[in-house]
N, C-alpha and C positions, 0 to 999 in steps of 0.2 A: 655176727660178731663184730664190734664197733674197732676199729681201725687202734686204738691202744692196745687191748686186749687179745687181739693177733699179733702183734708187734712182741709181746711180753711174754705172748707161749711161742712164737717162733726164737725169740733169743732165749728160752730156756730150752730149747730141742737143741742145742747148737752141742750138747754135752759129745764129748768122742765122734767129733765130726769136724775136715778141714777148716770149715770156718771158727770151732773155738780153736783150735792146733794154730791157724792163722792169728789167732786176738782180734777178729772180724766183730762187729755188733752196730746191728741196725737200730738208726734213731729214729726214721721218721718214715711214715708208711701212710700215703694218700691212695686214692683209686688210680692208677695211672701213673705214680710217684712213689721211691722209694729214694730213701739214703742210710747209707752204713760208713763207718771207721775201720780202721785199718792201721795198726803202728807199722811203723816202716822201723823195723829192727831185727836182731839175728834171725830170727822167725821167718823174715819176709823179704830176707837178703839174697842177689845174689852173691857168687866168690870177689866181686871189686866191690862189695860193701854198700851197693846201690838197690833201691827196689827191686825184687827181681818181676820182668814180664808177667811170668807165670801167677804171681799171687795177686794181679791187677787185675789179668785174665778171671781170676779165683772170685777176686769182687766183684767184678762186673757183673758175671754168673748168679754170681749168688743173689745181686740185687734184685735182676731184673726175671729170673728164676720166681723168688718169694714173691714179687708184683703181681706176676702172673697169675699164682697159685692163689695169690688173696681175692682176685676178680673170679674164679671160676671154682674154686675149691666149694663154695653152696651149693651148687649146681651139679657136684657129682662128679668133675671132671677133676683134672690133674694137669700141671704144668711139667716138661722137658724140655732142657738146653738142648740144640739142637745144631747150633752154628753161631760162634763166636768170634770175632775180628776185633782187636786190640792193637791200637797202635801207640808206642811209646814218645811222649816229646820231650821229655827234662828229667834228668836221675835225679832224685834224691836221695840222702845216705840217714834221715833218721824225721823220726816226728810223726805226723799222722797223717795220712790219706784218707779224704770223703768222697764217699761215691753217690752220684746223683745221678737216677736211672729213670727215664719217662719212658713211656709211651709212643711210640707212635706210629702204629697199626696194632689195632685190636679187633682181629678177624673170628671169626668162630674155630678156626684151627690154625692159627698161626699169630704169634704178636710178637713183634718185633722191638726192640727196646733201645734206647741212643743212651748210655752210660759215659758219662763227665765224669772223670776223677781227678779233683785239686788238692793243692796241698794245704799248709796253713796257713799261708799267705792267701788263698784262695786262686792261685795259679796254678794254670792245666798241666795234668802231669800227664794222665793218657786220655785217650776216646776211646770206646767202646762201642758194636752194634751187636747183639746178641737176638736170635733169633730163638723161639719158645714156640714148641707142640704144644697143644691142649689135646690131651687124652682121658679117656675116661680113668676113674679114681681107680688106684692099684690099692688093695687093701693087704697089707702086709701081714 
């Protein structure tokens, strides 16, 4: 499956799921490489009117999650968040959040992910490292 066309049924899965309740959607999906948006509004507020953690946490997951699953999902396997670390540098109180998730360890059971989140200045708002199982495919 060519890397648009994953892209296009992953943001139509997104239906009754945190990331469309978030307004989360990913634009850009390489081997190795993912990025998604994010509005920073009521949705993804916390109570002082600033991004909240938690929904930074939410995208970083989710990038470096669907990365994962696009390298191995042929294969029969499956990708799980397994360990997440999120560190906050700058509130911001509206506009939109990009998330930029590489790569960098791609093991046969574990791949690890560096997630950039800037805003639309292109200034850092968090870091992320996210840690991803490869398990074999759960068929639901």
């Amino acid at each position: 499956m060519s890397e648009q066309s994953f892209l296009e049924e992953i943001n139509k899965g997104t239906k009754n799921t945190l990331g469309e309740s978030l307004g989360m959607k990913l634009t850009k999906l390489e081997k190795g490489y993912v990025e998604g948006t994010m509005p920073v509004d009521h949705r993804t507020h916390q109570p002082y009117g600033l991004l909240h953690g938690g929904a930074s946490a939410a995208l970083a997951e989710t990038l470096g999650s669907v990365g994962s699953h696009f390298l191995v999902h042929e294969n029969g396997r499956a990708a799980v968040g397994v360990e997440i670390n999120t560190n906050h540098l700058k509130g911001i109180k509206s506009g939109t959040v990009t998330g930029k998730a590489k790569i960098i360890h791609q093991g046969g059971k574990l791949h690890v992910w560096n997630i950039d989140m800037v805003d639309e200045q292109d200034r850092l708002i968090a870091v992320a490292r996210l840690t991803v199982m490869i398990i074999p495919k759960v068929n639901a």
